[in-house]
N, C-alpha and C positions, 0 to 999 in steps of 0.2 A: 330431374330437369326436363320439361315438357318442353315441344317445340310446335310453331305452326307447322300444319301438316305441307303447307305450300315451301317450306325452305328446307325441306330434306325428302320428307316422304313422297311427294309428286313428283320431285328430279328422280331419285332415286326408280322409282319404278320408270319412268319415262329412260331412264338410262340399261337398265334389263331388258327392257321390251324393243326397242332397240338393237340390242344387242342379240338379242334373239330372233331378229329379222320379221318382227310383225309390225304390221299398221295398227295405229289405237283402233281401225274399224273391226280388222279381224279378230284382235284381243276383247273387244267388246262383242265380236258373235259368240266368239267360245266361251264366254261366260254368260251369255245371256243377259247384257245390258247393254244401253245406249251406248253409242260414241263419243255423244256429247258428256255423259259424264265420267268416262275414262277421259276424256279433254280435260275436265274439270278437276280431277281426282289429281292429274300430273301438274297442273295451274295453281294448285293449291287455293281451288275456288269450292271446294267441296269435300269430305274426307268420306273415307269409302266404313261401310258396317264393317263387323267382324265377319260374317260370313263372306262382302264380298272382298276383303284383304286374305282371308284363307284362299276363295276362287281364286286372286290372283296370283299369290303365292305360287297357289300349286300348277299354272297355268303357265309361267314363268318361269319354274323350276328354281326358284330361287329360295334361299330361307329365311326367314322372320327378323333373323337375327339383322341380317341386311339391310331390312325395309323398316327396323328400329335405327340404325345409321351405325352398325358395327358390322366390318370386316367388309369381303368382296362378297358379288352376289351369289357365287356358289358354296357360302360357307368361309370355316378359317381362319385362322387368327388374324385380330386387327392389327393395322398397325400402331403407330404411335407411343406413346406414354403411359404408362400404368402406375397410380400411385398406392403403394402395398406397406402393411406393417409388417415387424418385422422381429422377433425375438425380443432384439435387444433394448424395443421399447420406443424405438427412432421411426421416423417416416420417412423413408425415402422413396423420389422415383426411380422404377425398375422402366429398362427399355423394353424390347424386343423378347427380353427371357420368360413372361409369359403372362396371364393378362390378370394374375393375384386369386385370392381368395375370397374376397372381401367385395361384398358389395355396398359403401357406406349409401344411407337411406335418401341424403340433399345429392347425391348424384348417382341416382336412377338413370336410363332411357325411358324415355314415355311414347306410348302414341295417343292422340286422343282423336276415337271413333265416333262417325255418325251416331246417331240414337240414343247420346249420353252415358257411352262409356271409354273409359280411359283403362289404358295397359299401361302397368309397368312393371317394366324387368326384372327380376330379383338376380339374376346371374351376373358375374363382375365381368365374363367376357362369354364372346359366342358356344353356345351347344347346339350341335347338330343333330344331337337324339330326345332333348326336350326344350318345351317352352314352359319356362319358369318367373309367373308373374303372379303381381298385386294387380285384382281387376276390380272396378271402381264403378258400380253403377248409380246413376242420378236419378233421383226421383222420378221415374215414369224411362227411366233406363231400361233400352234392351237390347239383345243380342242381334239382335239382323234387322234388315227394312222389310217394313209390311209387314214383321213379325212370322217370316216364313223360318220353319226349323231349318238347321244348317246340320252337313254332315263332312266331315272330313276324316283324313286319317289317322291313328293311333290311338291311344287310350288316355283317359281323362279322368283329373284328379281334383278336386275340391274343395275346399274348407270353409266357411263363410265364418269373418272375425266378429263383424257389425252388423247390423241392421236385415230384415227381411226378406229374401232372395226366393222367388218362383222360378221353379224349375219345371220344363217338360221334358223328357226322356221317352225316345218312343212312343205308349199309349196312355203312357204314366205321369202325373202332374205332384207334385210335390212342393212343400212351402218348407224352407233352410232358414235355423235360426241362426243365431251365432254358437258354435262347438259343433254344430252339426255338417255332415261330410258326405258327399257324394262321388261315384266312380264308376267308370261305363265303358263302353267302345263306344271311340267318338263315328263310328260308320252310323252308329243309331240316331236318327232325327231327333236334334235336340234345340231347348228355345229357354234363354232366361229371361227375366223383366222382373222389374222393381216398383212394385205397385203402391208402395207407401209412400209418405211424405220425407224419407230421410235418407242420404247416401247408404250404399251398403258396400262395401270393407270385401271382399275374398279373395284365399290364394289358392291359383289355379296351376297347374302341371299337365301338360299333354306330351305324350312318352310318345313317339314316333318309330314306324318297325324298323329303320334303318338312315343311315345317316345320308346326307345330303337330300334329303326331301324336302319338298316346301311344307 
């Protein structure tokens, strides 16, 4: 279930940053962009690349799992409802006792990123040691603006199901078919784009050294 990025993901950050005692000006120095489009990004007039939702992640101290619209921003289990199977064959909703196993496929969290690509979740509720997604890029799809390699923390896992996926890692450029698999420290300078005419399909895993990181 995808959402405009202006009806969760702008509040949502605008409510961290906040809460963290920064102006969107200062948040935009220590990242190295405009004000105006951390305005933008919280207005839900703009949606940020993936490199600059990892900057602001990790600049905020908050986790992913947050800025998808599950749990508080330090992590944690969410509240509310969890609808879980169950042995005996029945579906019932479970409260508070724990957020299931099961991630059914029509009710994903999504984000969808600048530059033509979309995340979504494969986990049924928050983890604070990986991010466990379906990444979806569009034709002329890529990982950051301006096409600058992006580096953050933990290590990174890869699959490509569909379609044509350019990789750069480091000094290294490589082209992922479907079955093929790639795996790195994400600290190494890294850049995807999708230079064909057709979606491409991958699941992606980034293992994080410790919990509560962005």
């Amino acid at each position: 279930m995808g959402f405009d990025p202006g009806t969760e993901l702008g509040p949502r950050l605008r409510q961290v940053r906040e809460q963290r005692g920064l102006s969107g000006r200062e948040l935009a120095r220590r990242i190295q962009c405009s004000p105006s489009l951390i305005s933008q990004i919280e207005r839900g007039l703009s949606a940020p690349s993936v490199g600059m939702l990892y900057a602001l992640a990790t600049e905020l101290r908050t986790s992913l799992d947050f800025l998808f619209g599950a749990g508080p921003p330090g992590g944690g289990p969410p509240g509310g409802v969890t609808v879980t199977a169950h042995g005996d064959g029945r579906v019932r909703a479970d409260g508070l006792v724990g957020h299931g196993v099961v991630q059914r496929a029509g009710t994903r969290r999504t984000i969808d990123l600048a530059s033509g690509v979309r995340w979504e979740r494969l986990t049924p509720g928050p983890d604070e040691r990986v991010d466990f997604l379906e990444v979806i890029y569009e034709p002329s799809g890529h990982s950051t603006d301006a096409r600058r390699p992006l580096r953050h923390d933990g290590r990174e896992y890869g699959l490509i199901t569909s379609g044509t996926l350019h990789a750069s890692v480091g000094f290294d450029t490589f082209e992922l078919g479907p079955g093929d698999s790639i795996a790195f420290d994400s600290a190494l300078p890294h850049l995807y784009w999708n230079a064909t005419a057709a979606d491409v399909h991958a699941i992606w895993a980034v293992v994080h050294p410790q919990p509560g990181r962005a």
